[in-house]
mmCIF file of the N, C-alpha and C atoms, coordinates in Angstrom:
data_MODEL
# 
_entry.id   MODEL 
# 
loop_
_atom_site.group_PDB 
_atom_site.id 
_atom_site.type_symbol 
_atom_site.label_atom_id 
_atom_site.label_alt_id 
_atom_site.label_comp_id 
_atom_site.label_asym_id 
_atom_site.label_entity_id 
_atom_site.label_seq_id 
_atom_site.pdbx_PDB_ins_code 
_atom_site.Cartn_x 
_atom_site.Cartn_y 
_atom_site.Cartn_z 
_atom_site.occupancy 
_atom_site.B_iso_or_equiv 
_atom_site.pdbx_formal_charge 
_atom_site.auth_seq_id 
_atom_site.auth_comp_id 
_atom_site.auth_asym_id 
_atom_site.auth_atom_id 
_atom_site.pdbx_PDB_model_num 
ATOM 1   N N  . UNK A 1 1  ? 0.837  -1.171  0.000  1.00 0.00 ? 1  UNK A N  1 
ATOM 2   C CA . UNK A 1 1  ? 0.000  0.000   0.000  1.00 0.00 ? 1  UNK A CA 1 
ATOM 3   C C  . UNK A 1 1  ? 0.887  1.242   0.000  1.00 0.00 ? 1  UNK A C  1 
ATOM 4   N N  . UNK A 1 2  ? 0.812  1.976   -0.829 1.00 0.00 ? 2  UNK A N  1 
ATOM 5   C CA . UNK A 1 2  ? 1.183  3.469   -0.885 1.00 0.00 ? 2  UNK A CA 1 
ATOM 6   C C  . UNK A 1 2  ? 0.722  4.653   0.229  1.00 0.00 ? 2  UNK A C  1 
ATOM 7   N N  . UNK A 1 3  ? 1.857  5.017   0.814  1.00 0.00 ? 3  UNK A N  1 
ATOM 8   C CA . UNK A 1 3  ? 1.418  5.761   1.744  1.00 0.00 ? 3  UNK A CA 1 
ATOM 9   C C  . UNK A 1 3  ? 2.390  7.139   1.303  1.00 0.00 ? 3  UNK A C  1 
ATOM 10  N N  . UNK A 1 4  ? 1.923  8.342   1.497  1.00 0.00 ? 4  UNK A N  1 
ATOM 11  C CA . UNK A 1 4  ? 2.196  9.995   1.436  1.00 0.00 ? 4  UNK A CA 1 
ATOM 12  C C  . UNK A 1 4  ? 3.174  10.008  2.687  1.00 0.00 ? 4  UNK A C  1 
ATOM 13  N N  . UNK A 1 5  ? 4.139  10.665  2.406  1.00 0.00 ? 5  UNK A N  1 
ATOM 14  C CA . UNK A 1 5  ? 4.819  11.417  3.309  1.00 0.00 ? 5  UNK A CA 1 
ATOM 15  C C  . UNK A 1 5  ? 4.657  13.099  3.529  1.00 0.00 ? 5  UNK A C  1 
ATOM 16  N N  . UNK A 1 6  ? 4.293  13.101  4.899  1.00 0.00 ? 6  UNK A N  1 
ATOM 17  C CA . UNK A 1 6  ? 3.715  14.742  5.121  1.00 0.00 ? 6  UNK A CA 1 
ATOM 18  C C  . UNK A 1 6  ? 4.929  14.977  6.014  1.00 0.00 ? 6  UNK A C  1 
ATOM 19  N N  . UNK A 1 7  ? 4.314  16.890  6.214  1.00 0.00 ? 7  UNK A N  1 
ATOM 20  C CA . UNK A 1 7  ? 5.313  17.256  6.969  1.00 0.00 ? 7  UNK A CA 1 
ATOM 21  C C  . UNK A 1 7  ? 4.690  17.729  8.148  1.00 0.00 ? 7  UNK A C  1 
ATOM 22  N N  . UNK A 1 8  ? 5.120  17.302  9.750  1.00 0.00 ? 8  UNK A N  1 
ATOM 23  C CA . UNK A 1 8  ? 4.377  17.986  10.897 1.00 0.00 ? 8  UNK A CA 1 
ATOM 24  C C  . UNK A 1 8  ? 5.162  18.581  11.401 1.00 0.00 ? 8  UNK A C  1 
ATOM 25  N N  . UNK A 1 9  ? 5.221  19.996  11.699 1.00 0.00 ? 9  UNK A N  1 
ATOM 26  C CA . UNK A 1 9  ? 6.443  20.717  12.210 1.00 0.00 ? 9  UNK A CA 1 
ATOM 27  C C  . UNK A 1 9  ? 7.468  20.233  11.895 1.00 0.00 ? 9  UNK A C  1 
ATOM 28  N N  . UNK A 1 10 ? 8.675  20.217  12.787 1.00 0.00 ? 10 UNK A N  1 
ATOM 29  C CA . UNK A 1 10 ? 9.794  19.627  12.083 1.00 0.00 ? 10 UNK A CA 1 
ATOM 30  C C  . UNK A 1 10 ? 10.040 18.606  11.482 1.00 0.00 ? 10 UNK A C  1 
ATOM 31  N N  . UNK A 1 11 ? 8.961  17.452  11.312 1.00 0.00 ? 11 UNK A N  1 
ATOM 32  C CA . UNK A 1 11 ? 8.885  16.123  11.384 1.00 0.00 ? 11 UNK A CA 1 
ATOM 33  C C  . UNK A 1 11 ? 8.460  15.135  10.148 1.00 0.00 ? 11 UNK A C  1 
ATOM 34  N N  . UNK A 1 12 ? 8.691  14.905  9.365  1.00 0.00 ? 12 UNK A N  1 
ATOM 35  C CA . UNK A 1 12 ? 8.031  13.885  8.320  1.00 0.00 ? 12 UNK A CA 1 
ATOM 36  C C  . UNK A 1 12 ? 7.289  12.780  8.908  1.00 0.00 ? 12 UNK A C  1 
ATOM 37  N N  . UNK A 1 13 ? 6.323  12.920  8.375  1.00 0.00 ? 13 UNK A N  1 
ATOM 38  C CA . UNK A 1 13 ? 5.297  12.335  8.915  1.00 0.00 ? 13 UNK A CA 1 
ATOM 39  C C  . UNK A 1 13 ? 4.908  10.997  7.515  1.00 0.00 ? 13 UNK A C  1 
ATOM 40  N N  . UNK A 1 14 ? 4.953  9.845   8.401  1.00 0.00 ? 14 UNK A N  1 
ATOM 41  C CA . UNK A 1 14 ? 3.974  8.987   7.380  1.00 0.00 ? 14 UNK A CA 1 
ATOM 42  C C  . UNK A 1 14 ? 2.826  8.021   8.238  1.00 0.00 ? 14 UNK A C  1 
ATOM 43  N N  . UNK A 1 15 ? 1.258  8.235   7.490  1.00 0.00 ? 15 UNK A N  1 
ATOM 44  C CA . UNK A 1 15 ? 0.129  7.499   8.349  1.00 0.00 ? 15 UNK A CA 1 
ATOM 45  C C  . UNK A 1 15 ? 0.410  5.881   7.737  1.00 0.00 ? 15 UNK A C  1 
ATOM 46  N N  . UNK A 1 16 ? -0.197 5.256   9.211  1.00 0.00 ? 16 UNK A N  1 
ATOM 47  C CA . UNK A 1 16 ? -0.168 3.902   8.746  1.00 0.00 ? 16 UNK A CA 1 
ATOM 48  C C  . UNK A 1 16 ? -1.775 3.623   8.496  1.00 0.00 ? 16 UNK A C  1 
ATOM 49  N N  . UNK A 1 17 ? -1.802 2.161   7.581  1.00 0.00 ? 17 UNK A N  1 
ATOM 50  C CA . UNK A 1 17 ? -3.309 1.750   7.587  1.00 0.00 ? 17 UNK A CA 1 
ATOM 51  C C  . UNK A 1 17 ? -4.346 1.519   8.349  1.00 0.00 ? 17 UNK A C  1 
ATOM 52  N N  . UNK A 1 18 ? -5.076 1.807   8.516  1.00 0.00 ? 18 UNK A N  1 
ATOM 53  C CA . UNK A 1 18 ? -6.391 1.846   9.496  1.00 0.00 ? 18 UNK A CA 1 
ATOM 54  C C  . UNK A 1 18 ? -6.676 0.087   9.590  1.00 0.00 ? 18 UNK A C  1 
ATOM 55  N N  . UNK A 1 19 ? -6.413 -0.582  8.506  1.00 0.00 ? 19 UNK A N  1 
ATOM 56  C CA . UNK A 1 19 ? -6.173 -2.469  8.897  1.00 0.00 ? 19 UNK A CA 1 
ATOM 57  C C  . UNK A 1 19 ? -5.693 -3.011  10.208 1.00 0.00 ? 19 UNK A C  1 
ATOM 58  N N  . UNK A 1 20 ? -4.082 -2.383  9.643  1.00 0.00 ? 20 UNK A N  1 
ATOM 59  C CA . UNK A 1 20 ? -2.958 -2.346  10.960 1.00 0.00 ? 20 UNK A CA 1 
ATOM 60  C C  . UNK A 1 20 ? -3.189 -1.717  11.959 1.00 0.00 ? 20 UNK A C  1 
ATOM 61  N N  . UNK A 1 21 ? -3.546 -0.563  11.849 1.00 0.00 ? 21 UNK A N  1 
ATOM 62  C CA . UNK A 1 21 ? -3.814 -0.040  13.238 1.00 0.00 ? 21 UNK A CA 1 
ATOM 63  C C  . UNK A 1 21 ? -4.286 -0.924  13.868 1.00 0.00 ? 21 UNK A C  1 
ATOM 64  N N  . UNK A 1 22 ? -5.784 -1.366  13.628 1.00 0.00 ? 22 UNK A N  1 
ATOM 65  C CA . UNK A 1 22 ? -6.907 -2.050  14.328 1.00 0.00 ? 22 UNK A CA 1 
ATOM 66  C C  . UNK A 1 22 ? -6.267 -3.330  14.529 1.00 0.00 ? 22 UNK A C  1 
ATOM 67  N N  . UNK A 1 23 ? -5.316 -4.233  13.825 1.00 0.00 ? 23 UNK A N  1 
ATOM 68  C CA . UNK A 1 23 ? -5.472 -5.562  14.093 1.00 0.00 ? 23 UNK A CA 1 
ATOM 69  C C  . UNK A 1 23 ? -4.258 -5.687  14.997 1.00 0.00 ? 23 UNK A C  1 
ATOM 70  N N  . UNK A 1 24 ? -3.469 -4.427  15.503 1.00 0.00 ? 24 UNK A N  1 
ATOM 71  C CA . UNK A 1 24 ? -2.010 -4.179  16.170 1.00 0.00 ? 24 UNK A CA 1 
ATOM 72  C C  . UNK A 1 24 ? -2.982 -3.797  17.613 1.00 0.00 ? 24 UNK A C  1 
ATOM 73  N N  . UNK A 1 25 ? -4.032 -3.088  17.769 1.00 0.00 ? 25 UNK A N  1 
ATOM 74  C CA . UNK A 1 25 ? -4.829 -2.362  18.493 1.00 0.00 ? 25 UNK A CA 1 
ATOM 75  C C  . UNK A 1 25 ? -4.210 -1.212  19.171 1.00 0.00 ? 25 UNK A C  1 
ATOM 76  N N  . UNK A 1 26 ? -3.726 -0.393  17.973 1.00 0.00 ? 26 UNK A N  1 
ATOM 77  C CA . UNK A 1 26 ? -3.058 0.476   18.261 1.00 0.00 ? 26 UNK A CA 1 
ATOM 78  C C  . UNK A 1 26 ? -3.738 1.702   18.634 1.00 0.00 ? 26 UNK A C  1 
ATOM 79  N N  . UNK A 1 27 ? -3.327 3.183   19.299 1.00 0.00 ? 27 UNK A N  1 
ATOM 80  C CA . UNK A 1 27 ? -3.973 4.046   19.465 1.00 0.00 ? 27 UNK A CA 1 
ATOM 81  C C  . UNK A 1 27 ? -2.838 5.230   19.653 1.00 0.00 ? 27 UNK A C  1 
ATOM 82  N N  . UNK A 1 28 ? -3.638 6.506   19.866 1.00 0.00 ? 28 UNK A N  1 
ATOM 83  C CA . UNK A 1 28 ? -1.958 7.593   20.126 1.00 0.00 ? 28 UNK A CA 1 
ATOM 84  C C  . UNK A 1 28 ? -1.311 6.981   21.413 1.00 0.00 ? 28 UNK A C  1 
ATOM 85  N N  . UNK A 1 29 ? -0.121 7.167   21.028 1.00 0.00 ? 29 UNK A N  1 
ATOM 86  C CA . UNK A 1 29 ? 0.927  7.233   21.966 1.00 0.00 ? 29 UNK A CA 1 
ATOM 87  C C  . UNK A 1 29 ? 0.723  5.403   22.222 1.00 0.00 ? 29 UNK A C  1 
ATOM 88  N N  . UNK A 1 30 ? 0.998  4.707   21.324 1.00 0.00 ? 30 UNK A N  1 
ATOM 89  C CA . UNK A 1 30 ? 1.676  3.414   20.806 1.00 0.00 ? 30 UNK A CA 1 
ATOM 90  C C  . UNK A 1 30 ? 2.869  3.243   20.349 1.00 0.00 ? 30 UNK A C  1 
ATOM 91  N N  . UNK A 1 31 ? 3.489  2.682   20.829 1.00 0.00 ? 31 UNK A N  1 
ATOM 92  C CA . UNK A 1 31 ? 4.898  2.720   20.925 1.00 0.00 ? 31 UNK A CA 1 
ATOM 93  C C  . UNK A 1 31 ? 5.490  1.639   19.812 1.00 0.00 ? 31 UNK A C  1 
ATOM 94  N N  . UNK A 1 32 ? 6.534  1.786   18.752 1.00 0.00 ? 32 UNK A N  1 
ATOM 95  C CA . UNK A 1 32 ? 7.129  1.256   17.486 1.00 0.00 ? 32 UNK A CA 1 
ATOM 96  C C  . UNK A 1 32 ? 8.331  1.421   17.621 1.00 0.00 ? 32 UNK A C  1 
ATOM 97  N N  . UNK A 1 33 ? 9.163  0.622   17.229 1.00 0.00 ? 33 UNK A N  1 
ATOM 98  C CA . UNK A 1 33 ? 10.691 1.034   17.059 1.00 0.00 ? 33 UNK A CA 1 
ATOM 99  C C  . UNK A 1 33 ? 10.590 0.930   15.320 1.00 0.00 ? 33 UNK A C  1 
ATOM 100 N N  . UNK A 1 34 ? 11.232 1.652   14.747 1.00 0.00 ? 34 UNK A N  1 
ATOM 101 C CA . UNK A 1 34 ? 11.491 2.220   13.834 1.00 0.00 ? 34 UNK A CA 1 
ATOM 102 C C  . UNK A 1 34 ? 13.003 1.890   13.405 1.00 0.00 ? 34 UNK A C  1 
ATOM 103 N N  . UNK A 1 35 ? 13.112 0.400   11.844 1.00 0.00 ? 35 UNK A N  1 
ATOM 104 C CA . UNK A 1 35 ? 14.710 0.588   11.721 1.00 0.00 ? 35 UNK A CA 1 
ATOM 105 C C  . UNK A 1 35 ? 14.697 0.784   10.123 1.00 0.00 ? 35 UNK A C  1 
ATOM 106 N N  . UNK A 1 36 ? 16.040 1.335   9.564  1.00 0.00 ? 36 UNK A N  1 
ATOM 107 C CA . UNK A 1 36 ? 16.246 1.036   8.657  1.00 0.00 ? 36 UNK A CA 1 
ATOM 108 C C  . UNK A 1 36 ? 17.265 -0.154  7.807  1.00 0.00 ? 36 UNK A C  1 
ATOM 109 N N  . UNK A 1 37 ? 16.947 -0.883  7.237  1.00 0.00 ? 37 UNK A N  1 
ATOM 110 C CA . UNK A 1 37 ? 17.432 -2.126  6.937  1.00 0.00 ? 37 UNK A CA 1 
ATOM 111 C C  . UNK A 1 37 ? 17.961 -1.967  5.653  1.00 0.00 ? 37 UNK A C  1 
ATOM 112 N N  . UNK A 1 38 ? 19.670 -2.074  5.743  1.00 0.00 ? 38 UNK A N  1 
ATOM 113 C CA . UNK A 1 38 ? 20.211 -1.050  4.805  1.00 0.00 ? 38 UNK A CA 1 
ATOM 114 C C  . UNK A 1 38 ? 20.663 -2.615  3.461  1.00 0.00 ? 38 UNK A C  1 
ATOM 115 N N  . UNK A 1 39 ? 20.838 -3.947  3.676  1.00 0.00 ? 39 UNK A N  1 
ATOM 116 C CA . UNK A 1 39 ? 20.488 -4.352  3.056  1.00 0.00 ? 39 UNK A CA 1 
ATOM 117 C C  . UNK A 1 39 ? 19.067 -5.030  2.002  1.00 0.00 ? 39 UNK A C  1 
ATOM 118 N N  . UNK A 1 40 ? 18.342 -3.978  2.390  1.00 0.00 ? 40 UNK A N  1 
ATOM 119 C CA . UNK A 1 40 ? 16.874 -4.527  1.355  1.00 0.00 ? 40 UNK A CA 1 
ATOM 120 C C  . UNK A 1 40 ? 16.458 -2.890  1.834  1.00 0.00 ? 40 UNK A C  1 
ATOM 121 N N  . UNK A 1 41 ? 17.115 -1.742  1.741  1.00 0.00 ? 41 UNK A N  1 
ATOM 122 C CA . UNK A 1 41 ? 16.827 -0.493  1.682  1.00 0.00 ? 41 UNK A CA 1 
ATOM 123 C C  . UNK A 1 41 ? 15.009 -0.428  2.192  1.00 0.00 ? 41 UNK A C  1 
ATOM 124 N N  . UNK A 1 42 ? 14.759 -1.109  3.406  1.00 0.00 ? 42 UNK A N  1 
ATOM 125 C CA . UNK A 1 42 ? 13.371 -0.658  3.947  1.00 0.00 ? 42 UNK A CA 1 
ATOM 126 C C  . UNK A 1 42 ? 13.283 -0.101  5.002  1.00 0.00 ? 42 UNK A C  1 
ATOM 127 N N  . UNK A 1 43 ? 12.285 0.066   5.286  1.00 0.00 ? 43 UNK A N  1 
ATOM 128 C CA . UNK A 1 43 ? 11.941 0.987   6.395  1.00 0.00 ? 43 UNK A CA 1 
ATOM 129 C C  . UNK A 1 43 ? 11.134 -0.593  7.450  1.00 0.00 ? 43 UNK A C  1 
ATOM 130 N N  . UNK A 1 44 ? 11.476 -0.379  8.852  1.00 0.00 ? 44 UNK A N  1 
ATOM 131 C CA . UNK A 1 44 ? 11.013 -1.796  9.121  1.00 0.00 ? 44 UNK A CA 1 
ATOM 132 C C  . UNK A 1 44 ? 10.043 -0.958  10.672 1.00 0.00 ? 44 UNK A C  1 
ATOM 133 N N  . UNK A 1 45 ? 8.658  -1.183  10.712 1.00 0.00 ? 45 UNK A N  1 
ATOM 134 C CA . UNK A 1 45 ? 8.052  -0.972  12.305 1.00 0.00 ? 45 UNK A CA 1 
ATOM 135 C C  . UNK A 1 45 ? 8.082  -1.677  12.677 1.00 0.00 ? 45 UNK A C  1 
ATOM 136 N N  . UNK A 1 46 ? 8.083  -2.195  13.836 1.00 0.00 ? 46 UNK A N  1 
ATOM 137 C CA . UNK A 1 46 ? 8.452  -2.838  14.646 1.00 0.00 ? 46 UNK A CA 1 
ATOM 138 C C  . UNK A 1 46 ? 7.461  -2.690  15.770 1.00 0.00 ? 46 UNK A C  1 
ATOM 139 N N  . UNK A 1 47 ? 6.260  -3.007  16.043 1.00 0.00 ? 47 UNK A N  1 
ATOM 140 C CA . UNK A 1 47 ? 5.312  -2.435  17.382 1.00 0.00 ? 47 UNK A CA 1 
ATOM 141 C C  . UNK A 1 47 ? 5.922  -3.385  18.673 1.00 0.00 ? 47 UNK A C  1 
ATOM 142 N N  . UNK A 1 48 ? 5.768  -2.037  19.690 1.00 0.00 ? 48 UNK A N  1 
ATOM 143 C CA . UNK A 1 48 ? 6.221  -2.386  21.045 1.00 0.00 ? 48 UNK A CA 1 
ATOM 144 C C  . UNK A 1 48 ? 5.061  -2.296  21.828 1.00 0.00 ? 48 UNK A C  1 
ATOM 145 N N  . UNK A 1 49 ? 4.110  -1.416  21.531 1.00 0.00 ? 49 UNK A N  1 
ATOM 146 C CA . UNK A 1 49 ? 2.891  -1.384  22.443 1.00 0.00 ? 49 UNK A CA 1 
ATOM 147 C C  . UNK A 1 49 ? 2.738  -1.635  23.799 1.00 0.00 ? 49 UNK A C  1 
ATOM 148 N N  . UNK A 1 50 ? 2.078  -0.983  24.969 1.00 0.00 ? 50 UNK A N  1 
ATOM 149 C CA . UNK A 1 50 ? 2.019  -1.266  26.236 1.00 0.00 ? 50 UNK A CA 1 
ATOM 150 C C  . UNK A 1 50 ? 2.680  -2.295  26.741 1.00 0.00 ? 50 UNK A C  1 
ATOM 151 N N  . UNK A 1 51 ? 1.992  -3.378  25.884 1.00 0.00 ? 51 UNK A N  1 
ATOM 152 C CA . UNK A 1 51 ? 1.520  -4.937  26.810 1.00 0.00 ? 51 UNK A CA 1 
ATOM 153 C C  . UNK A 1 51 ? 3.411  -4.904  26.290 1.00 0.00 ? 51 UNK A C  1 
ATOM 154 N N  . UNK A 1 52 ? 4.199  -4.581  25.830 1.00 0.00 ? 52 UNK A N  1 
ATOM 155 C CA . UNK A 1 52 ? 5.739  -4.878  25.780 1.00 0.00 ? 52 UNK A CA 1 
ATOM 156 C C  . UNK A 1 52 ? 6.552  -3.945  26.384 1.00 0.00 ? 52 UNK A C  1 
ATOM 157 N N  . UNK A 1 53 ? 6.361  -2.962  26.722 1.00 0.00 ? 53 UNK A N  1 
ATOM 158 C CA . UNK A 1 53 ? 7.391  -2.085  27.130 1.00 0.00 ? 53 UNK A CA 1 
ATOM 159 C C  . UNK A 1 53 ? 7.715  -2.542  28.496 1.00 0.00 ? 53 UNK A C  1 
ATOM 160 N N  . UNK A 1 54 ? 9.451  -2.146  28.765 1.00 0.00 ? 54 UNK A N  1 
ATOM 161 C CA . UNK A 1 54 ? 9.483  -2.906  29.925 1.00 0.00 ? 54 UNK A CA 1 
ATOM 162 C C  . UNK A 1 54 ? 9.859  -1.809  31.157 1.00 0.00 ? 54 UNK A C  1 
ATOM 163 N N  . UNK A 1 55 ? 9.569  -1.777  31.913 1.00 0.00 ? 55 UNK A N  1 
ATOM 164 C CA . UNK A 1 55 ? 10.043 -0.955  33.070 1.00 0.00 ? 55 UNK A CA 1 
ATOM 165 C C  . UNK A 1 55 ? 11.423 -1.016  33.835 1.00 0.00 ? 55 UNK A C  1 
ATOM 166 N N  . UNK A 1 56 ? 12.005 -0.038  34.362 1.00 0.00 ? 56 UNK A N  1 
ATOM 167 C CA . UNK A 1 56 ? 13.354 0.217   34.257 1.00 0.00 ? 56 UNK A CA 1 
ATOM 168 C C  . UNK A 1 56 ? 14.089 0.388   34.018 1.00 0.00 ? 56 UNK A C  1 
ATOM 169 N N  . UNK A 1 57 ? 13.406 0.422   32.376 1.00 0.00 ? 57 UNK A N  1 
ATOM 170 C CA . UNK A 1 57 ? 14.933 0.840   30.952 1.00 0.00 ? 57 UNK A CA 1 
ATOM 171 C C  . UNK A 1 57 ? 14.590 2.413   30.861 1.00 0.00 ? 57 UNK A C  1 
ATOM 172 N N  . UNK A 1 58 ? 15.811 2.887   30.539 1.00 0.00 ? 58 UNK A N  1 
ATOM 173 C CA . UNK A 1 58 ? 15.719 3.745   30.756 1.00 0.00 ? 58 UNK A CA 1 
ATOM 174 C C  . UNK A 1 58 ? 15.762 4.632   28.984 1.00 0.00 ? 58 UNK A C  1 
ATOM 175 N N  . UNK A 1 59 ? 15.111 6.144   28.796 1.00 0.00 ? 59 UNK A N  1 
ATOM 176 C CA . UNK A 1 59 ? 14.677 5.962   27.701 1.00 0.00 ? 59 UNK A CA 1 
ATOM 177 C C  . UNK A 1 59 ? 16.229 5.859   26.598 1.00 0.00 ? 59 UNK A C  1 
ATOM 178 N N  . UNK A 1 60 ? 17.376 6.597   27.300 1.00 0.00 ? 60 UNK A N  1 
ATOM 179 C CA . UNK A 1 60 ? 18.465 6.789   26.375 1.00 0.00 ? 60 UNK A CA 1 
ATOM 180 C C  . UNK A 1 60 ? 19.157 5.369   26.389 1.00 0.00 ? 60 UNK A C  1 
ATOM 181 N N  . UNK A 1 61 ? 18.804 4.771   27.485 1.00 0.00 ? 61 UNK A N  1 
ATOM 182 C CA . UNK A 1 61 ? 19.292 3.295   27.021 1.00 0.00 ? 61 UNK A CA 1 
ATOM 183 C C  . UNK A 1 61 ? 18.390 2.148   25.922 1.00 0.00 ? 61 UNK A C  1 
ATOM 184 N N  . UNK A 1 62 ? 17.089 2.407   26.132 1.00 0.00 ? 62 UNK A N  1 
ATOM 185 C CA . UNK A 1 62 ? 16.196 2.324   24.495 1.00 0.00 ? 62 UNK A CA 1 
ATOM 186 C C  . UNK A 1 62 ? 16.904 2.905   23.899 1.00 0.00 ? 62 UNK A C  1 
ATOM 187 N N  . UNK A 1 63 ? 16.905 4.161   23.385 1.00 0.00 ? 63 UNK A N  1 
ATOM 188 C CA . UNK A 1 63 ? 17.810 4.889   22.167 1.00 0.00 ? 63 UNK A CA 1 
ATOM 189 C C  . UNK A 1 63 ? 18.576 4.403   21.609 1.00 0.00 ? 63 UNK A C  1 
ATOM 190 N N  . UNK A 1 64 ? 19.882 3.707   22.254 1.00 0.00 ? 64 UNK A N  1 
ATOM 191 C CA . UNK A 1 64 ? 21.224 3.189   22.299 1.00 0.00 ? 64 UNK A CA 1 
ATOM 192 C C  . UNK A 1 64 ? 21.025 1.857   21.779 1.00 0.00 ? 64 UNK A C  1 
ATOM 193 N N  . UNK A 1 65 ? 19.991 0.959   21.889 1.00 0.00 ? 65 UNK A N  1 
ATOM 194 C CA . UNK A 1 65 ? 20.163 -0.207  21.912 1.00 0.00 ? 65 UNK A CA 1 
ATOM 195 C C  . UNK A 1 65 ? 19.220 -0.450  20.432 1.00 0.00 ? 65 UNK A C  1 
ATOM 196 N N  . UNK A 1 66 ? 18.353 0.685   20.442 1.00 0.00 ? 66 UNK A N  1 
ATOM 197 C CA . UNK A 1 66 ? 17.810 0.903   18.792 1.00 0.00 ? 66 UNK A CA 1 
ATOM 198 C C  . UNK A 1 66 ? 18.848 1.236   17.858 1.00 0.00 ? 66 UNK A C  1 
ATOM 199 N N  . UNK A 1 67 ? 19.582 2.226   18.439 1.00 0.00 ? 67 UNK A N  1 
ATOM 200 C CA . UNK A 1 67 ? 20.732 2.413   17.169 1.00 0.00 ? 67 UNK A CA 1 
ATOM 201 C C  . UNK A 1 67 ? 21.724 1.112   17.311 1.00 0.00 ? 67 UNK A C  1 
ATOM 202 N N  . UNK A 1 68 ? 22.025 0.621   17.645 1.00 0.00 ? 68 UNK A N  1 
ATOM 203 C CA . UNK A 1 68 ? 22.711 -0.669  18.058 1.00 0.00 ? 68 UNK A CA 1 
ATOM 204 C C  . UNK A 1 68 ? 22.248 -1.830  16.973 1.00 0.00 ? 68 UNK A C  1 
ATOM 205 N N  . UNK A 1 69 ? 21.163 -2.052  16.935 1.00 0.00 ? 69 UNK A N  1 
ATOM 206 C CA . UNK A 1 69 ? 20.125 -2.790  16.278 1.00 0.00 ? 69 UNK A CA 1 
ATOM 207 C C  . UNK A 1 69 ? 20.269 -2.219  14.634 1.00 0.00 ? 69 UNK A C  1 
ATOM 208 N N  . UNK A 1 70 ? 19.726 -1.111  14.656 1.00 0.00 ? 70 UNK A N  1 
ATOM 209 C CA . UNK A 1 70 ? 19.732 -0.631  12.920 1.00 0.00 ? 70 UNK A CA 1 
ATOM 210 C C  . UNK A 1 70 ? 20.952 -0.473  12.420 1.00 0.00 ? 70 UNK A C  1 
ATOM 211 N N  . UNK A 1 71 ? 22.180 -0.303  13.452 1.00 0.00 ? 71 UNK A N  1 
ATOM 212 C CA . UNK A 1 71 ? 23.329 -0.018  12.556 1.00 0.00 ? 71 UNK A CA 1 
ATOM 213 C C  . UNK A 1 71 ? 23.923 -1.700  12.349 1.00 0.00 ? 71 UNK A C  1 
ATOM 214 N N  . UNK A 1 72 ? 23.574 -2.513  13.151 1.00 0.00 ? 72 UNK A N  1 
ATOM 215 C CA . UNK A 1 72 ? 23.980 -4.079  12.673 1.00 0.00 ? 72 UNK A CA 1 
ATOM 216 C C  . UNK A 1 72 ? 23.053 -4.706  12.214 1.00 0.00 ? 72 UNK A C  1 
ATOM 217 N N  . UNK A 1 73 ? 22.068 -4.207  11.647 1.00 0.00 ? 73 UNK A N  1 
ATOM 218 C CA . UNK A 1 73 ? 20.596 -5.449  11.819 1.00 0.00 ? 73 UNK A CA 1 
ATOM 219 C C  . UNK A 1 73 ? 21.272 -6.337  10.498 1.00 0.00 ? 73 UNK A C  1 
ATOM 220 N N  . UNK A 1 74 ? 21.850 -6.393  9.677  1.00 0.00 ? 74 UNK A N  1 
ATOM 221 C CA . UNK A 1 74 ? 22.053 -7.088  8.422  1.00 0.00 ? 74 UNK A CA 1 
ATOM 222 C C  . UNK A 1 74 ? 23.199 -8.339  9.648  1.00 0.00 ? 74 UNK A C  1 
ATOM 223 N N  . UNK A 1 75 ? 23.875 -7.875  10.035 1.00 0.00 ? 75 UNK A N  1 
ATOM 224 C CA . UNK A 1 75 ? 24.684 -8.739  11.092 1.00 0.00 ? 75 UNK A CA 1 
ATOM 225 C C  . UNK A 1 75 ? 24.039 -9.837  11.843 1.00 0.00 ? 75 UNK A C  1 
ATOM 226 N N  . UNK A 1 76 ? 23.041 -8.590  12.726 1.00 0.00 ? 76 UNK A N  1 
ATOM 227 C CA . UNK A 1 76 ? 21.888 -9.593  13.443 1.00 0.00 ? 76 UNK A CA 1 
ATOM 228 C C  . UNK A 1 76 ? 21.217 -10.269 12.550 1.00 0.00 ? 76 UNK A C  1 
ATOM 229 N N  . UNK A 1 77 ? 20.668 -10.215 11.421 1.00 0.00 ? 77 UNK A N  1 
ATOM 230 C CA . UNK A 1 77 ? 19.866 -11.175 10.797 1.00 0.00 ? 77 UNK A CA 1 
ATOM 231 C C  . UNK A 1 77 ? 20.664 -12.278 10.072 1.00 0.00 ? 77 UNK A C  1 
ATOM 232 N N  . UNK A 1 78 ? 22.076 -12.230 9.473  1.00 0.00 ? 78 UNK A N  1 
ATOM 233 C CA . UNK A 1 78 ? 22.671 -13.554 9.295  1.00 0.00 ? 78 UNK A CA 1 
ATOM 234 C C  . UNK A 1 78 ? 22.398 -14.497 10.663 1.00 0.00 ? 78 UNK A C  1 
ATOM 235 N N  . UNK A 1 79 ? 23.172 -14.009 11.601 1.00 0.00 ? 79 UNK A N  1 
ATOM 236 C CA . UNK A 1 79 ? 23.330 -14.923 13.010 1.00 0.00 ? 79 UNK A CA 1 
ATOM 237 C C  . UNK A 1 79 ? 21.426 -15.466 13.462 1.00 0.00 ? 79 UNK A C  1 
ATOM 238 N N  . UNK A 1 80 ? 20.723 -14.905 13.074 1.00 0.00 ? 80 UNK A N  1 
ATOM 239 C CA . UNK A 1 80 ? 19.265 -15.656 13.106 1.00 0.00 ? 80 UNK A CA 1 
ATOM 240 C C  . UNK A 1 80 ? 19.147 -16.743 12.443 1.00 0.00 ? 80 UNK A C  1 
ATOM 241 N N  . UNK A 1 81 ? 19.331 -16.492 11.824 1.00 0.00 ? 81 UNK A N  1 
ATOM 242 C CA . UNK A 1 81 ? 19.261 -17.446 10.119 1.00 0.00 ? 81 UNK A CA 1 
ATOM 243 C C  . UNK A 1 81 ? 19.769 -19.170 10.964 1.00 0.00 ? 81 UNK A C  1 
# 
């Protein structure tokens, strides 16, 4: 599905499908990690939603461990395999 990229204040904005929303049971302030997957040049969401977030992490150590993730994910995904 083709989706528009807008602009919200400083921010590029892209909506997701009203399908996904509903079958993720998503709502504002639903939480996604967001990577880019530089071998197959995509954009990857990732939903974290309530029922996953974990308590005690702290948010710059999320941060850290997202960039951690997108800058090896081609790494991490051989070693899955």
């Amino acid at each position: 599905m083709q989706r528009k990229i807008f602009k919200t204040g400083n921010s590029l904005v892209v909506s997701l499908p009203k399908d996904a929303i509903e079958e993720l049971h998503m709502t504002e302030g639903f939480v996604v990690n967001v990577y880019f997957d530089r071998v197959t040049s995509k954009l990857i969401i990732d939903p974290i939603g309530p029922e996953r977030e974990v308590e005690g992490i702290s948010e710059e150590f999320a941060k850290q461990v997202s960039e951690f993730i997108e800058e090896y994910r081609p790494a991490l995904d051989e070693l899955a395999k």
